[in-house]
PDB file of N, CA, C and O in Angstrom:
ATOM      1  N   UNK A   1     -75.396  53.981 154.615  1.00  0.00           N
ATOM      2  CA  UNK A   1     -74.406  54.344 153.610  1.00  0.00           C
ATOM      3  C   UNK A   1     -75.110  54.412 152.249  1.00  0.00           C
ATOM      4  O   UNK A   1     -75.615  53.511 151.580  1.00  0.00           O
ATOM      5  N   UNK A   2     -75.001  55.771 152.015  1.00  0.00           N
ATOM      6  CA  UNK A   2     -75.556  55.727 150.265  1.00  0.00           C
ATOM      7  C   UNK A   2     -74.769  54.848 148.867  1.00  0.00           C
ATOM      8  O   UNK A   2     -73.735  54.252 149.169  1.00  0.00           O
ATOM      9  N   UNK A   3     -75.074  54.789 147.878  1.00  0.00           N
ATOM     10  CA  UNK A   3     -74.659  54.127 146.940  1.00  0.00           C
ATOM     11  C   UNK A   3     -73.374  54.620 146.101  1.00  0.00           C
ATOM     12  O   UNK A   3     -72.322  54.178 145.638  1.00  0.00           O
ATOM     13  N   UNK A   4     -73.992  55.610 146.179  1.00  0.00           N
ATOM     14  CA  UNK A   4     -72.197  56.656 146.435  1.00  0.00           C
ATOM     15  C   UNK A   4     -70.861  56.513 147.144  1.00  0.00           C
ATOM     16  O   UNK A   4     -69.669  56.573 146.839  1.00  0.00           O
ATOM     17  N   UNK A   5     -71.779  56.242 148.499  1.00  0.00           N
ATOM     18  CA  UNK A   5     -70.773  55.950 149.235  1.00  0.00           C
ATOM     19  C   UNK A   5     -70.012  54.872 148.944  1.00  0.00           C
ATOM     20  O   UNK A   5     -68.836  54.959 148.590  1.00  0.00           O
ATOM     21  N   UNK A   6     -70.575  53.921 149.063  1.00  0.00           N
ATOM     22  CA  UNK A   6     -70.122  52.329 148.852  1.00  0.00           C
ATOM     23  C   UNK A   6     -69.514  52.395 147.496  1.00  0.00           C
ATOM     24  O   UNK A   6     -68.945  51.340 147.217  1.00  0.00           O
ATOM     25  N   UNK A   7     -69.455  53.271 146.597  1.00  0.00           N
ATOM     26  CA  UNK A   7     -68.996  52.754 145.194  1.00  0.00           C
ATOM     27  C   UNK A   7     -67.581  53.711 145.324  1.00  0.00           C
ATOM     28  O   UNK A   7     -66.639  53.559 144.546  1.00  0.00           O
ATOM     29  N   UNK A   8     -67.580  54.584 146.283  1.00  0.00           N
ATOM     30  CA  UNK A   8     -66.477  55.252 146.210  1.00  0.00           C
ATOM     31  C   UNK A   8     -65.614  54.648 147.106  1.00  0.00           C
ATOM     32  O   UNK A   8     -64.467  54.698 146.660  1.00  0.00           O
ATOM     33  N   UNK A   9     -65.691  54.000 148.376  1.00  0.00           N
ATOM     34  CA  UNK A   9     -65.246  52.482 149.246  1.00  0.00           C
ATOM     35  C   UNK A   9     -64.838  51.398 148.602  1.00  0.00           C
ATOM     36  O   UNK A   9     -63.885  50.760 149.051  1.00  0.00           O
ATOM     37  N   UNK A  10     -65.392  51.067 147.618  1.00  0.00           N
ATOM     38  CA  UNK A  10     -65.114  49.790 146.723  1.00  0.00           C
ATOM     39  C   UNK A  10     -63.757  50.700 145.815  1.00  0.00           C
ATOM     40  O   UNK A  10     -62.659  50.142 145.804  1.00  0.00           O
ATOM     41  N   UNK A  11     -63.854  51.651 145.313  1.00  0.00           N
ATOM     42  CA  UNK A  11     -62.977  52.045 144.279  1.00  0.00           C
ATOM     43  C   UNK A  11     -61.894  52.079 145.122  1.00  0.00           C
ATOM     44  O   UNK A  11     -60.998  51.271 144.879  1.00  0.00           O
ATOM     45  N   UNK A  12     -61.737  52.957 146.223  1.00  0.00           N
ATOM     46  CA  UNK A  12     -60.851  52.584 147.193  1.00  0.00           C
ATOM     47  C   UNK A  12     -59.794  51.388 147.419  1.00  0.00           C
ATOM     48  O   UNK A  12     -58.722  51.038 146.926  1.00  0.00           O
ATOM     49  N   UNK A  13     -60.702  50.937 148.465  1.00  0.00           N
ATOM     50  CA  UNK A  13     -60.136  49.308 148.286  1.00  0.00           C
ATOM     51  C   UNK A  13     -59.644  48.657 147.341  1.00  0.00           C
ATOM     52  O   UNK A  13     -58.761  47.826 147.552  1.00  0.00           O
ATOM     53  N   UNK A  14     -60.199  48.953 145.921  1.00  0.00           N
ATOM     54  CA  UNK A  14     -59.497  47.851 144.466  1.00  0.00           C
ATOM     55  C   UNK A  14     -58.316  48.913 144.419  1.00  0.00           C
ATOM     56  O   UNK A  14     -57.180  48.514 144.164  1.00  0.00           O
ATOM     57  N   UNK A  15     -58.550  50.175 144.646  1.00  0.00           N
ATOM     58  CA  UNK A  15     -56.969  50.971 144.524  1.00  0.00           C
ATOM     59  C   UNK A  15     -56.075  50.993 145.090  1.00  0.00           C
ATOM     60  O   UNK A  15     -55.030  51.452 144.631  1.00  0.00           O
ATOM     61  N   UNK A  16     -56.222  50.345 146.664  1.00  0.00           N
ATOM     62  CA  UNK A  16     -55.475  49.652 147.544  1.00  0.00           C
ATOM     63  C   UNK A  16     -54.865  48.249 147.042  1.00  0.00           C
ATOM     64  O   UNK A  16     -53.667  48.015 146.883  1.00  0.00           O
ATOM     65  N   UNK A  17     -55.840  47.444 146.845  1.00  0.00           N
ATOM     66  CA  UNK A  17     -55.147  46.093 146.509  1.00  0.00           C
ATOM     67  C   UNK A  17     -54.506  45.943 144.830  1.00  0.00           C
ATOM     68  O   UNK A  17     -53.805  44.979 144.524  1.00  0.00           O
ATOM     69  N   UNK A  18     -54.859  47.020 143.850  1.00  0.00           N
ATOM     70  CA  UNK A  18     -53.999  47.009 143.127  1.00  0.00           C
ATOM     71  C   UNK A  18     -52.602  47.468 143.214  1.00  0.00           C
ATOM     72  O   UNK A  18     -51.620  46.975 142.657  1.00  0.00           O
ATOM     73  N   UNK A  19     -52.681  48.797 144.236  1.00  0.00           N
ATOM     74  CA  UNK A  19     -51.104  48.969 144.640  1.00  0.00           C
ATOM     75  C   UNK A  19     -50.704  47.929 145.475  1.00  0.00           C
ATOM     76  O   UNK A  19     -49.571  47.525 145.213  1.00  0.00           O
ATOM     77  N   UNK A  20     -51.332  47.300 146.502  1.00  0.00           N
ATOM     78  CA  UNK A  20     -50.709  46.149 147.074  1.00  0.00           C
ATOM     79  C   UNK A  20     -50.144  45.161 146.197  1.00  0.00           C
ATOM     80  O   UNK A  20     -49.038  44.727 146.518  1.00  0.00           O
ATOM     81  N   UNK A  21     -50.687  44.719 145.148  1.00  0.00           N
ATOM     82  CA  UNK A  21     -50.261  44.175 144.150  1.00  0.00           C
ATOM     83  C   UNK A  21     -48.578  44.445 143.643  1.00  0.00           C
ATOM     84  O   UNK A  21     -47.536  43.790 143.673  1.00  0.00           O
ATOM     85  N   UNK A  22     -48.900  45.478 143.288  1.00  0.00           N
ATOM     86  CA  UNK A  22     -47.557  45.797 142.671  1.00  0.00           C
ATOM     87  C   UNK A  22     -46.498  46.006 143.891  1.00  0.00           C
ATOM     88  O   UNK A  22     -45.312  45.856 143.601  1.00  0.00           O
ATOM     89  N   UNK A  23     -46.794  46.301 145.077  1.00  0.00           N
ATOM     90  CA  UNK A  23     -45.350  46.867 145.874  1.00  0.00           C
ATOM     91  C   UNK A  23     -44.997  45.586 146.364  1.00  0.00           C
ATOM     92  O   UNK A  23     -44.017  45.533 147.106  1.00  0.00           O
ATOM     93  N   UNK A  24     -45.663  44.446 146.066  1.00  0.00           N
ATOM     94  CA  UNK A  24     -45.604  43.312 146.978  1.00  0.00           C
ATOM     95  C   UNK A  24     -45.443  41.934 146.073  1.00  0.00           C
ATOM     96  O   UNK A  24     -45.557  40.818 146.580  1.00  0.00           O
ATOM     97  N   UNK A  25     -45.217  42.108 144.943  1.00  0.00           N
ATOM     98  CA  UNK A  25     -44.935  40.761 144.118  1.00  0.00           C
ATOM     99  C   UNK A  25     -45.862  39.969 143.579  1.00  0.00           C
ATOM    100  O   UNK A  25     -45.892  38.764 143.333  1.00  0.00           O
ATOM    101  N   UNK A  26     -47.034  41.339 143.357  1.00  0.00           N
ATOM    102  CA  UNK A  26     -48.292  39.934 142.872  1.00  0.00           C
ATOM    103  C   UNK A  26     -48.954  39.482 144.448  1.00  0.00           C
ATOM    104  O   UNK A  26     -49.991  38.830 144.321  1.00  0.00           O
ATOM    105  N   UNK A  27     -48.586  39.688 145.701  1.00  0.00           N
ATOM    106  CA  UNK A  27     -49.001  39.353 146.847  1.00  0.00           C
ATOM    107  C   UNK A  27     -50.522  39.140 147.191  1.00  0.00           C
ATOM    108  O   UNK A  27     -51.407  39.514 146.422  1.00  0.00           O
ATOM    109  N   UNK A  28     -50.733  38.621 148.192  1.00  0.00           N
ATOM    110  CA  UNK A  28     -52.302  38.756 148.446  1.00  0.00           C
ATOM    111  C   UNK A  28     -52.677  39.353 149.813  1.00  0.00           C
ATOM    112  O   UNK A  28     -52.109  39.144 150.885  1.00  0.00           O
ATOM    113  N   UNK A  29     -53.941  40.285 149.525  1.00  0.00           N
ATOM    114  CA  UNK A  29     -54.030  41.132 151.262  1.00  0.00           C
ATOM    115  C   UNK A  29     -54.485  40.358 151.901  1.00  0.00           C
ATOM    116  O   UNK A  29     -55.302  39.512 151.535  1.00  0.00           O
ATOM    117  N   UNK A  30     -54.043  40.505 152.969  1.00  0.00           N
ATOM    118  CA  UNK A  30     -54.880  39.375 154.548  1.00  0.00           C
ATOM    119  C   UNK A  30     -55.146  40.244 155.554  1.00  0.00           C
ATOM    120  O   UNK A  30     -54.447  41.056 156.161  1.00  0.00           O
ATOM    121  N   UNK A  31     -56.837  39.767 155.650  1.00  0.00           N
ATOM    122  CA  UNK A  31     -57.429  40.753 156.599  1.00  0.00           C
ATOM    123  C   UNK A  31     -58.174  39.764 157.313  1.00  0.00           C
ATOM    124  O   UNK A  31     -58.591  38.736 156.779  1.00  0.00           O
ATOM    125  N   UNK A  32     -58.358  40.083 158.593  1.00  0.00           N
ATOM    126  CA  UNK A  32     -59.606  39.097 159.961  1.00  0.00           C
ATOM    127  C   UNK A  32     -60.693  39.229 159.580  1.00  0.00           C
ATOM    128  O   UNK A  32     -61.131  40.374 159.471  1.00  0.00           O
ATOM    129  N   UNK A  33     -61.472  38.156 159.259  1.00  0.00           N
ATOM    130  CA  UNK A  33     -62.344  37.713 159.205  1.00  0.00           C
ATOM    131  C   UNK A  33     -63.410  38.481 160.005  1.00  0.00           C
ATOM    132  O   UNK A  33     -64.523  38.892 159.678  1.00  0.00           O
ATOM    133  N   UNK A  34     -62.485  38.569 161.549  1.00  0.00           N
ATOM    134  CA  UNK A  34     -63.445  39.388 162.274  1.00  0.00           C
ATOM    135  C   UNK A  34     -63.431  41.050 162.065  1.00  0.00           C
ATOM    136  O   UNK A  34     -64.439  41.744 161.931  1.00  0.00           O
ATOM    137  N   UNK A  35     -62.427  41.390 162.068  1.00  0.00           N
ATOM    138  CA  UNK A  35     -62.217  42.815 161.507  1.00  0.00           C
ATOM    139  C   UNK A  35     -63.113  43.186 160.587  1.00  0.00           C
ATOM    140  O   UNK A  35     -63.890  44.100 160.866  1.00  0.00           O
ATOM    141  N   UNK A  36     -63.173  42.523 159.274  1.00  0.00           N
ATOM    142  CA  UNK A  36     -64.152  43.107 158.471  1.00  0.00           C
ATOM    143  C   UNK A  36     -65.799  42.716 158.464  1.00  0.00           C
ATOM    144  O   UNK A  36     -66.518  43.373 157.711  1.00  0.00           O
ATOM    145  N   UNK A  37     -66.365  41.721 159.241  1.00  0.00           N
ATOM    146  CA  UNK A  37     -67.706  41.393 159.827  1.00  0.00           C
ATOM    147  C   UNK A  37     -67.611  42.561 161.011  1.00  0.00           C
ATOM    148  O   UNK A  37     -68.790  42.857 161.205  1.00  0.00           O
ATOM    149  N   UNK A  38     -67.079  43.084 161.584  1.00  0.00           N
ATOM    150  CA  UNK A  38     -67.256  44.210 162.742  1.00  0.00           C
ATOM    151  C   UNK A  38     -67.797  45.611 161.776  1.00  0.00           C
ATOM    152  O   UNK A  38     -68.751  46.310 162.118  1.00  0.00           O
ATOM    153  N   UNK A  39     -67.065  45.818 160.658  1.00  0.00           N
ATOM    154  CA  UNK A  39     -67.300  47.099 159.879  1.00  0.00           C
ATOM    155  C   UNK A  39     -68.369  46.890 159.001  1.00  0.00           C
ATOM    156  O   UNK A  39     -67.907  46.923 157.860  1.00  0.00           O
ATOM    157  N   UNK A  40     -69.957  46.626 158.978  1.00  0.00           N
ATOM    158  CA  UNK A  40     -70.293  46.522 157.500  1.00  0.00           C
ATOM    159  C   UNK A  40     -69.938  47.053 156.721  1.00  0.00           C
ATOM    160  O   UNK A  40     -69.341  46.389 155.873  1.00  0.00           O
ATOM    161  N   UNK A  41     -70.025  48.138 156.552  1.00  0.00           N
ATOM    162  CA  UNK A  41     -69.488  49.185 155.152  1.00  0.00           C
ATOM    163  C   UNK A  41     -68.331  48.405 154.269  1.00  0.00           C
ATOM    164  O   UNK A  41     -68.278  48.166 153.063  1.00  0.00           O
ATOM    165  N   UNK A  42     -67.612  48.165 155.127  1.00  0.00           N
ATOM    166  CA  UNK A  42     -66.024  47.022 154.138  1.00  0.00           C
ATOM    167  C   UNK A  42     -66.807  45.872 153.575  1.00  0.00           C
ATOM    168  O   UNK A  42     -66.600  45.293 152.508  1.00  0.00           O
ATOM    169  N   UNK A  43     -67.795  45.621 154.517  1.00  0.00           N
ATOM    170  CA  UNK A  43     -67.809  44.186 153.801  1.00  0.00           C
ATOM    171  C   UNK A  43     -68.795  43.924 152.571  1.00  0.00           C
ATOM    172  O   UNK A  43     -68.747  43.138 151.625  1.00  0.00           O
ATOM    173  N   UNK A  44     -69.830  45.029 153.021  1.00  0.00           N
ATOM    174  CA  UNK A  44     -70.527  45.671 151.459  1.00  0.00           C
ATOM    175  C   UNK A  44     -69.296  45.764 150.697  1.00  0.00           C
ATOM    176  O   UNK A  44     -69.106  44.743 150.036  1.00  0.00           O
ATOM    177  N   UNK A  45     -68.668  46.384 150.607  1.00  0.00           N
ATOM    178  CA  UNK A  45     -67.508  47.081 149.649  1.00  0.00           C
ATOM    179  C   UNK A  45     -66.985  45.788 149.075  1.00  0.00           C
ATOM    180  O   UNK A  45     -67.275  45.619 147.891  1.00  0.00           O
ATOM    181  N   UNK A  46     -66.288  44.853 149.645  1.00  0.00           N
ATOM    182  CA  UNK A  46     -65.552  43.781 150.072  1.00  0.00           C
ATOM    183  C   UNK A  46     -66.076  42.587 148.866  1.00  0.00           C
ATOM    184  O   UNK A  46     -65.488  41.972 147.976  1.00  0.00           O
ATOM    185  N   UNK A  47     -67.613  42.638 149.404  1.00  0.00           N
ATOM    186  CA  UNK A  47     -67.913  41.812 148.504  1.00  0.00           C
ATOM    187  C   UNK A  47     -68.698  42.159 147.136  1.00  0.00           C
ATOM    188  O   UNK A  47     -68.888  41.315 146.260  1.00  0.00           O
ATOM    189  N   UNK A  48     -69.143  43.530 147.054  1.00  0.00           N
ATOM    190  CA  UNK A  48     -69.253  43.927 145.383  1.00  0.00           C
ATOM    191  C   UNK A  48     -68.016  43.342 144.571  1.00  0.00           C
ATOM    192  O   UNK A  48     -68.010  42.528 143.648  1.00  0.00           O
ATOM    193  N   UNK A  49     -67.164  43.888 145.083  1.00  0.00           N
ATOM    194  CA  UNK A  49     -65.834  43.620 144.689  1.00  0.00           C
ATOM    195  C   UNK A  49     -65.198  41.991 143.823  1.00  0.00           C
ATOM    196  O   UNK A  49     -64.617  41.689 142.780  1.00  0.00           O
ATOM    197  N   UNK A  50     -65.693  41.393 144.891  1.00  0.00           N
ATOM    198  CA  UNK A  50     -65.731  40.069 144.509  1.00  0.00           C
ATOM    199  C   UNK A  50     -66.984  39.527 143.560  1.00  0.00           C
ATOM    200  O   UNK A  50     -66.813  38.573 142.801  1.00  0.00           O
ATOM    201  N   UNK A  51     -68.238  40.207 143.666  1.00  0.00           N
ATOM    202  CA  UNK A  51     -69.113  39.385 143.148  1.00  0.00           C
ATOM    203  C   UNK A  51     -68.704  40.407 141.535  1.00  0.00           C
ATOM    204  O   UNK A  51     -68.818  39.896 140.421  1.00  0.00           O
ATOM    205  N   UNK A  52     -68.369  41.460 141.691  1.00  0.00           N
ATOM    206  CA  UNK A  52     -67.981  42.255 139.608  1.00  0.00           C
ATOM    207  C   UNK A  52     -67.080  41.715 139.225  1.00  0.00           C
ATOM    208  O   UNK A  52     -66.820  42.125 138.093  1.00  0.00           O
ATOM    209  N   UNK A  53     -65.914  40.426 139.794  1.00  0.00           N
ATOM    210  CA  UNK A  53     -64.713  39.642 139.835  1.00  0.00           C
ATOM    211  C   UNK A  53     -63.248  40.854 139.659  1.00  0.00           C
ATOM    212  O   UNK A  53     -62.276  41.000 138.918  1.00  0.00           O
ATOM    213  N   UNK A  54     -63.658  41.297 140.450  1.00  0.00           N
ATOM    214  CA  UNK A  54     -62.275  42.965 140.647  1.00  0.00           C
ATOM    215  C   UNK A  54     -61.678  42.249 141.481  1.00  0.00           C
ATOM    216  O   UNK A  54     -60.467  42.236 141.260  1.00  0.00           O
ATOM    217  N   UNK A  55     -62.078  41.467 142.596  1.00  0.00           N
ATOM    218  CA  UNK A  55     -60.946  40.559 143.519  1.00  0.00           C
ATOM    219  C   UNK A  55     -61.883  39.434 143.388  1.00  0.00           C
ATOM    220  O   UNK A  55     -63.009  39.258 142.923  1.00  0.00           O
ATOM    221  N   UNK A  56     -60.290  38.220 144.431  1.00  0.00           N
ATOM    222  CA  UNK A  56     -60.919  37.421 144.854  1.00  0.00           C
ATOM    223  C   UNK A  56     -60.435  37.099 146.142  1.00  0.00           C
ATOM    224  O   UNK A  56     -59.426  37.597 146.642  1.00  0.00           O
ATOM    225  N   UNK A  57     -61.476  35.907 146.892  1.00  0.00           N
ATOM    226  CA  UNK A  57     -60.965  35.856 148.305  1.00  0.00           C
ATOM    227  C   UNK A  57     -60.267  34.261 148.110  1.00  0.00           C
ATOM    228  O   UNK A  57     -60.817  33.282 147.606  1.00  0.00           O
ATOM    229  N   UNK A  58     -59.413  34.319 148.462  1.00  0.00           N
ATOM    230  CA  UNK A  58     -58.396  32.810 148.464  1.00  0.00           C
ATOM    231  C   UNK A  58     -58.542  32.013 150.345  1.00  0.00           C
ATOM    232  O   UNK A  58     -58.208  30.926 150.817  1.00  0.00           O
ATOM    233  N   UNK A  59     -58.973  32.816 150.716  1.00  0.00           N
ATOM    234  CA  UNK A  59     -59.215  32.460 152.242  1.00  0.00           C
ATOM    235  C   UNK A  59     -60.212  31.622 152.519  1.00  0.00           C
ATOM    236  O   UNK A  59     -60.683  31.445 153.642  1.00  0.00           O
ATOM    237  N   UNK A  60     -60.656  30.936 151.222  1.00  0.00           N
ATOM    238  CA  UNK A  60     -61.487  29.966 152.450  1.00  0.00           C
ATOM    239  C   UNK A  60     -61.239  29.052 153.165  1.00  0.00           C
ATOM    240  O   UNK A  60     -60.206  28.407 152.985  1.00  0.00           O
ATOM    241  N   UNK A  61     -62.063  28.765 154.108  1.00  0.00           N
ATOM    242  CA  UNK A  61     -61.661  27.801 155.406  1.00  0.00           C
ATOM    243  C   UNK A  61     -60.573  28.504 156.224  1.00  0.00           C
ATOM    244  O   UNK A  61     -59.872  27.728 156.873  1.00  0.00           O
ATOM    245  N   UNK A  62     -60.401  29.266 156.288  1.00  0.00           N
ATOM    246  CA  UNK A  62     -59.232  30.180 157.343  1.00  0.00           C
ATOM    247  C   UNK A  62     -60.365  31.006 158.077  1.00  0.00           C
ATOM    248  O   UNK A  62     -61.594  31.038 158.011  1.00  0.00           O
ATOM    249  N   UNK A  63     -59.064  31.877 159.050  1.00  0.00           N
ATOM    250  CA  UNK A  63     -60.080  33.292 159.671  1.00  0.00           C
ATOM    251  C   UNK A  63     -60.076  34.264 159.149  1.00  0.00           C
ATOM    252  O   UNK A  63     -60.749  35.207 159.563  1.00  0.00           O
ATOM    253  N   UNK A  64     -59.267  34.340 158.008  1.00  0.00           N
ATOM    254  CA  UNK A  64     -58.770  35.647 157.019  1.00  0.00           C
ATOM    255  C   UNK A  64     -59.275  35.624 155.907  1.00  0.00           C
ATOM    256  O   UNK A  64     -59.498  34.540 155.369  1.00  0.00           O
ATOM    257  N   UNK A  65     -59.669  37.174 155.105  1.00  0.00           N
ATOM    258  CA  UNK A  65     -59.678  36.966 153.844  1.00  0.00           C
ATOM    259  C   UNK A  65     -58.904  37.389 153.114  1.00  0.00           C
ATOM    260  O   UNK A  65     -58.657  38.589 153.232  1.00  0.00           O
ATOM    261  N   UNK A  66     -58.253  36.682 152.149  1.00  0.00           N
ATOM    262  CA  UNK A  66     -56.878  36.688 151.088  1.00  0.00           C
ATOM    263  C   UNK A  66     -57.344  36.864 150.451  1.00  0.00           C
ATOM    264  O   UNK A  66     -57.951  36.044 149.763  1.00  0.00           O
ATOM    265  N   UNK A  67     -57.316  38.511 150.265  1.00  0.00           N
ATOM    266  CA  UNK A  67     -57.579  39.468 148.766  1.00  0.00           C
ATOM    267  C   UNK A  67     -56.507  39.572 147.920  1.00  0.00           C
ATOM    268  O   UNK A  67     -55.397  39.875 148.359  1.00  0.00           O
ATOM    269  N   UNK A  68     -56.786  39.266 146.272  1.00  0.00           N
ATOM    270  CA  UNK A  68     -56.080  39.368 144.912  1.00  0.00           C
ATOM    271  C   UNK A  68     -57.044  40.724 144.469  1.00  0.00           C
ATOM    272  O   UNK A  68     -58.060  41.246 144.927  1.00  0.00           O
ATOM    273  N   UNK A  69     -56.241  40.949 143.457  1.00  0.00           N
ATOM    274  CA  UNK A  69     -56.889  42.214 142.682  1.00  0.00           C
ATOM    275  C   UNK A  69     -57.003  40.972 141.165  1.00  0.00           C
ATOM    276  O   UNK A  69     -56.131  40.166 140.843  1.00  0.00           O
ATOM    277  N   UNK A  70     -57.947  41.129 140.687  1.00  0.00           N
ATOM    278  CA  UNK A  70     -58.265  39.923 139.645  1.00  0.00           C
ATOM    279  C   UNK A  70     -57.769  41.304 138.348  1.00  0.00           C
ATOM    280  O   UNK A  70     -57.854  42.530 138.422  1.00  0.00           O
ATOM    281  N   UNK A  71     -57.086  40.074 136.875  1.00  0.00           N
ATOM    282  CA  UNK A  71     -57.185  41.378 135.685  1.00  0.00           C
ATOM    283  C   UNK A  71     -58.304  42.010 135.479  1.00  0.00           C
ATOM    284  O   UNK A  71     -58.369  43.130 134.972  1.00  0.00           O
ATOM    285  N   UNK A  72     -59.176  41.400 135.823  1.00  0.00           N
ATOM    286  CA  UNK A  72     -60.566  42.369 135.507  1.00  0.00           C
ATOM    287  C   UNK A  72     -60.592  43.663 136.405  1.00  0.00           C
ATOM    288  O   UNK A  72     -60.921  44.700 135.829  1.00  0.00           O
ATOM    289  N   UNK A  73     -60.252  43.738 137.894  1.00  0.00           N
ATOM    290  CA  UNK A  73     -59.420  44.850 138.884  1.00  0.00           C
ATOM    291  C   UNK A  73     -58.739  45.521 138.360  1.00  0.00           C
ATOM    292  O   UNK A  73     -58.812  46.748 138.427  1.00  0.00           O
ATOM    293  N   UNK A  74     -57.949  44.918 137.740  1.00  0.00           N
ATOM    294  CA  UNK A  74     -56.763  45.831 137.003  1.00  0.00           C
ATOM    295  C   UNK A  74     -57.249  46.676 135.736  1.00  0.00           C
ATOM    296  O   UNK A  74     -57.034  47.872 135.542  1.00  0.00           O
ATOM    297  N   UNK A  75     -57.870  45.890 135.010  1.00  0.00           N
ATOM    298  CA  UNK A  75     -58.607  46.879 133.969  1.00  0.00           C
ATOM    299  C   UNK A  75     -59.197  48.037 134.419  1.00  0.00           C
ATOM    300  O   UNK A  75     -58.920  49.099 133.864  1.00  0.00           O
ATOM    301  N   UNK A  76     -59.884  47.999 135.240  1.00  0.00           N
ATOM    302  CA  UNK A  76     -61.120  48.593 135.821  1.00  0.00           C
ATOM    303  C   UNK A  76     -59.993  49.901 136.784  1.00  0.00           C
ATOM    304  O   UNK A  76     -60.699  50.716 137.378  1.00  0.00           O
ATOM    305  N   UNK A  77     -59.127  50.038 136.888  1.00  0.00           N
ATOM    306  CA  UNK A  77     -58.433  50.587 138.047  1.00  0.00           C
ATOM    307  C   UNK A  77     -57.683  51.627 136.731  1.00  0.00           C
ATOM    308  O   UNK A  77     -57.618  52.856 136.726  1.00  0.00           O
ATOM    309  N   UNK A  78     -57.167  50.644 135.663  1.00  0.00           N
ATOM    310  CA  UNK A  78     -55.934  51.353 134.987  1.00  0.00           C
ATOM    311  C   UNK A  78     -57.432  52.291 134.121  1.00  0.00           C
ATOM    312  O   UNK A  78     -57.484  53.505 134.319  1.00  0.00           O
ATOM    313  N   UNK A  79     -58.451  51.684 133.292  1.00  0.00           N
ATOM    314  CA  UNK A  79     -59.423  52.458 132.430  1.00  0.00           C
ATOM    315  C   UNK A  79     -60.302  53.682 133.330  1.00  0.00           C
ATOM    316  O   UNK A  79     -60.993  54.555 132.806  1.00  0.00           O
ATOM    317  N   UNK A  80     -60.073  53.489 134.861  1.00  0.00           N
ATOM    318  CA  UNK A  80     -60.767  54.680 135.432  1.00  0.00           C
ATOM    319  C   UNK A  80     -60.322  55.888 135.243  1.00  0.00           C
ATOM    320  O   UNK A  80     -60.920  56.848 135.728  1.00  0.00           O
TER     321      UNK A  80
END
């Protein structure tokens, strides 16, 4: 996967969990642990994401990861 790729995957995803955000009350996404270790590409994506603080994962110690869209997500989503 080029760098392209992955940055257009990541934009994705934060544009997902910012609308998840809003249709859902502020909610948080929950995804398998195993699901996204099966796909690298997500989990590249997954965790840029987290390490530029655009999300965070609230899942630790579970099998899931509980994605937030952080305000810094939100900036970054509404200034694109």
């Amino acid at each position: 996967m080029t760098n392209e790729q992955e940055n257009k995957l990541s934009d994705m995803l934060l544009q997902s969990l910012y609308d998840y955000h809003f249709a859902n009350d502020g909610g948080s996404y929950h995804l398998p642990k195993a699901m996204v270790e099966a796909e690298p590409s997500s989990k590249i994506a997954i965790d840029y994401l987290i390490e530029q603080d655009y999300a965070v994962d609230n899942g630790q110690g579970t099998d899931n990861l509980v994605l937030s869209i952080t305000p810094q997500g939100m900036d970054y989503i509404k200034n694109k």
